[in-house]
C-alpha positions as a Markdown table, in Angstrom:
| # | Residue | x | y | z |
|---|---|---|---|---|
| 1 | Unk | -0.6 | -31.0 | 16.4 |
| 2 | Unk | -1.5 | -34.3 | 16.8 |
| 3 | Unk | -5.7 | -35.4 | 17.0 |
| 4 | Unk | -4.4 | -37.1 | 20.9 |
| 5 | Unk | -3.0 | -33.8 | 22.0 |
| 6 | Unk | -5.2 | -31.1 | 23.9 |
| 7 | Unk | -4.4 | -27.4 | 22.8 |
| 8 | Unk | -3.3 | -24.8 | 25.2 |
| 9 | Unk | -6.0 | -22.2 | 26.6 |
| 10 | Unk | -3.9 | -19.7 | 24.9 |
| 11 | Unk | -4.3 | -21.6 | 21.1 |
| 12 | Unk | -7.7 | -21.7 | 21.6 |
| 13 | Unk | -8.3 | -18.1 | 22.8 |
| 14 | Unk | -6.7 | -17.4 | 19.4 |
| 15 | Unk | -8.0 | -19.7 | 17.4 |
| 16 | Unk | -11.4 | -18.7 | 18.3 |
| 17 | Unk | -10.6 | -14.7 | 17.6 |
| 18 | Unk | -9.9 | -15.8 | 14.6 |
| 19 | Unk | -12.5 | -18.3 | 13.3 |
| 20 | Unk | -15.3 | -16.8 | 16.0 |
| 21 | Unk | -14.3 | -13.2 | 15.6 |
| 22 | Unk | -12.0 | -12.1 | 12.5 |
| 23 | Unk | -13.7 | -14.9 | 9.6 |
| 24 | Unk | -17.5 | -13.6 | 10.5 |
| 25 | Unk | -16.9 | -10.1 | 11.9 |
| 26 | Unk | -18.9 | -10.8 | 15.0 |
| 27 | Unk | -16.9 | -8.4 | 16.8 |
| 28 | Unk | -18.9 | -9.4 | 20.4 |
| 29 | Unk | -16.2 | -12.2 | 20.7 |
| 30 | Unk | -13.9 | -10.0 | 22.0 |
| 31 | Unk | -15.7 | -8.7 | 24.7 |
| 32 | Unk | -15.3 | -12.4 | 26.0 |
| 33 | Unk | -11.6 | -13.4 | 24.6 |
| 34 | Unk | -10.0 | -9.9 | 25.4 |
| 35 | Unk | -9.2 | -8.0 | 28.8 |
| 36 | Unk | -11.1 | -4.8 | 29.1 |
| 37 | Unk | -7.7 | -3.7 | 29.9 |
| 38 | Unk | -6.0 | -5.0 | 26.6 |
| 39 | Unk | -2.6 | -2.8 | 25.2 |
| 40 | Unk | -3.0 | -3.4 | 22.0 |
| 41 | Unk | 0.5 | -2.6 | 19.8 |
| 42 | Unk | -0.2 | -4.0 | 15.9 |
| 43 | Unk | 0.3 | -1.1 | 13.4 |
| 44 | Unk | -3.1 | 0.9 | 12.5 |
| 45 | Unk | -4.6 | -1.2 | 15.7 |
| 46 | Unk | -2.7 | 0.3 | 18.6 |
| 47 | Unk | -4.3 | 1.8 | 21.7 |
| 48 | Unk | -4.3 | 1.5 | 25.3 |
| 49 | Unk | -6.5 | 0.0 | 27.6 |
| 50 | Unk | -10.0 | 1.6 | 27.0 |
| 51 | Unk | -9.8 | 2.2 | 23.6 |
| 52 | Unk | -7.8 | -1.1 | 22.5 |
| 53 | Unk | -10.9 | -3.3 | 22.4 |
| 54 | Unk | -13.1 | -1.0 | 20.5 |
| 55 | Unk | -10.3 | -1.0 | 17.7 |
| 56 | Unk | -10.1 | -4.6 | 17.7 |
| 57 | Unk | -13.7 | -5.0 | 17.1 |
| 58 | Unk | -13.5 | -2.3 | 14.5 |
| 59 | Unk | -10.9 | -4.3 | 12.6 |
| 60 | Unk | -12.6 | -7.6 | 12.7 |
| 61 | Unk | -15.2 | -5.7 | 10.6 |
| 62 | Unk | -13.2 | -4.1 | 8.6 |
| 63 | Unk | -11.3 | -7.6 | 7.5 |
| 64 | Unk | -14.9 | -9.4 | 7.4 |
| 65 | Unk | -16.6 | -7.3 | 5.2 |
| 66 | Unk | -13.4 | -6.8 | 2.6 |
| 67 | Unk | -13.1 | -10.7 | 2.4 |
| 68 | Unk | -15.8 | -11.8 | 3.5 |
| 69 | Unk | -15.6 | -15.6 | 3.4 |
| 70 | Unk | -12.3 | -14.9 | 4.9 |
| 71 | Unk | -10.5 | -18.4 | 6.7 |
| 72 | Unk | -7.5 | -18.7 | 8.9 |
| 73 | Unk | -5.4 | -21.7 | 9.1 |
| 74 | Unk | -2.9 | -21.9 | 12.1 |
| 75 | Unk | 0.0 | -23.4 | 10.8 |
| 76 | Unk | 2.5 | -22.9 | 13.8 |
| 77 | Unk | 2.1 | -22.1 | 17.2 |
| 78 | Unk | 4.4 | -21.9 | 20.1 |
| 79 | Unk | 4.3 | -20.7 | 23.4 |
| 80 | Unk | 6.5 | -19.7 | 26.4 |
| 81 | Unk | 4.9 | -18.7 | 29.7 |
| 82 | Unk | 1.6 | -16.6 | 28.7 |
| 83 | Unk | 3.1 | -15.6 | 25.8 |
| 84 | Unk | 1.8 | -17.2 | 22.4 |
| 85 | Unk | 2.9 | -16.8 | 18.6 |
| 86 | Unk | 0.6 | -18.0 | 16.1 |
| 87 | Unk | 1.2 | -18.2 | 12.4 |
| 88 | Unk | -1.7 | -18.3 | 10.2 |
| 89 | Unk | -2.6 | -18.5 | 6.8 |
| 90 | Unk | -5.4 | -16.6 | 5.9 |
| 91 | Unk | -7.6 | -16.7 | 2.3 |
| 92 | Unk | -10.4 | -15.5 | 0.8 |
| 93 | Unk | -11.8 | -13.5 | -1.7 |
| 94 | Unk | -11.8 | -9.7 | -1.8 |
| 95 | Unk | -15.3 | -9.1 | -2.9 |
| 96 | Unk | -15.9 | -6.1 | -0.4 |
| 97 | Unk | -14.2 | -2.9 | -0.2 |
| 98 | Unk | -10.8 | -2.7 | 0.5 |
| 99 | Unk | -8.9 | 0.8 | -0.6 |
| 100 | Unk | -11.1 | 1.2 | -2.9 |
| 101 | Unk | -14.1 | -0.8 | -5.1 |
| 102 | Unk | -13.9 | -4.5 | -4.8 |
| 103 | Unk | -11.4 | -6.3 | -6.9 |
| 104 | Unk | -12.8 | -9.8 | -6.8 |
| 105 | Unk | -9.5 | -11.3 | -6.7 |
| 106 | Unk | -8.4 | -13.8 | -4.4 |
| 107 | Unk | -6.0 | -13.0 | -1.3 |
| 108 | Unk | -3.8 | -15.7 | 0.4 |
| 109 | Unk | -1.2 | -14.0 | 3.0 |
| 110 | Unk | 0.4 | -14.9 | 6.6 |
| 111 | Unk | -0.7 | -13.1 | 9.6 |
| 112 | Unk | 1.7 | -13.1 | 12.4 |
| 113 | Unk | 0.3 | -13.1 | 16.0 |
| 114 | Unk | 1.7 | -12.9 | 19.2 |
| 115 | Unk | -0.7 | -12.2 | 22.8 |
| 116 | Unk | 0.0 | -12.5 | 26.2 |
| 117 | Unk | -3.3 | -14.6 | 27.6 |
| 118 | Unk | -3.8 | -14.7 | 31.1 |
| 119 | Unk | -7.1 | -15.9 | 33.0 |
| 120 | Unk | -8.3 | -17.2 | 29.3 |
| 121 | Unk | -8.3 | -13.3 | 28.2 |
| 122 | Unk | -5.8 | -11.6 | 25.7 |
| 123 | Unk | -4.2 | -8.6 | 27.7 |
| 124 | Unk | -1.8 | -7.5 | 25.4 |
| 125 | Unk | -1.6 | -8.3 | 21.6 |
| 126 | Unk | 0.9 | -7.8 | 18.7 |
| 127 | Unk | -0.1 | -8.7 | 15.1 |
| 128 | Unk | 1.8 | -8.4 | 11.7 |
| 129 | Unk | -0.5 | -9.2 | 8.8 |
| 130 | Unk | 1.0 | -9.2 | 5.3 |
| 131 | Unk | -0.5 | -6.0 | 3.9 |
| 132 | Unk | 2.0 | -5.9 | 1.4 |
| 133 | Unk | 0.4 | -9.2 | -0.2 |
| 134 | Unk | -3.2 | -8.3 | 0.4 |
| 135 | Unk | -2.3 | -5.0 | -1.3 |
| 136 | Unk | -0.4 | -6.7 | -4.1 |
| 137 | Unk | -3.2 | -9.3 | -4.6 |
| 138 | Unk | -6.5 | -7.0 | -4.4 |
| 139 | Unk | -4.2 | -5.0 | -7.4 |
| 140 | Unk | -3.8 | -1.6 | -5.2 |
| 141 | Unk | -0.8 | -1.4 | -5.8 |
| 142 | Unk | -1.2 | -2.0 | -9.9 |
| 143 | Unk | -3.4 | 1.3 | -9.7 |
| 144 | Unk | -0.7 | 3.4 | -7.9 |
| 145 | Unk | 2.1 | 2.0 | -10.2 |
């Protein structure tokens, strides 16, 4: 995107969950950036409205305190109606607990996002992070080999 264009409310609803919420685990953000009433649908995440945003917030520390100078990069973004899909690189190091004792190693994986946002507020959300990598780079899955 170029420094003249604006960004969408939708890009910056998830850019700030991202850098305001998932990169310092101040889980309060989504209280502001997510519907009460969010459906959440991302593997190990899902729930319905009520308990969605609790295990959103639970996530955000989860992520924040295995990597804890944890960054995203949005790298691509596109959007049709409320819908928008966000891929972002995401790196750190994984000096906190993450299956297991810190490894110390550092992560660098893609995080696939897609969230309806209406009214400024994600109501629904669907995220595919590259476990595999962050499993493969922390060395979990050296100790199960």
């Amino acid at each position: 995107m170029k420094a003249t264009e604006t960004r969408s409310q939708a890009y910056v609803v998830m850019q700030r969950m991202l850098d305001e919420g998932f990169a310092t685990g101040n889980a309060s953000v989504v209280d502001e950036l997510c519907s009460p009433d969010l459906v959440e649908h991302q593997f190990g995440l899902a729930g319905a409205p009520g308990e969605a945003v609790q295990h959103v917030k639970d996530a955000m520390r989860d992520v924040h305190g295995a990597v804890p100078d944890i960054r995203f990069t949005i790298e691509d973004a596109a959007e049709s109606g409320d819908t928008i899909w966000v891929r972002a690189r995401v790196q750190g190091t994984a000096t906190g607990p993450f299956f297991g004792p810190p490894s110390g190693r550092p992560v660098d994986f893609t995080v696939i996002d897609v969230a309806r946002v209406v009214g400024g507020r994600i109501v629904e959300h669907w995220g595919v992070p590259d476990r595999f990598a962050m499993l493969a780079q922390t060395g979990i899955l050296d100790r199960l080999a």
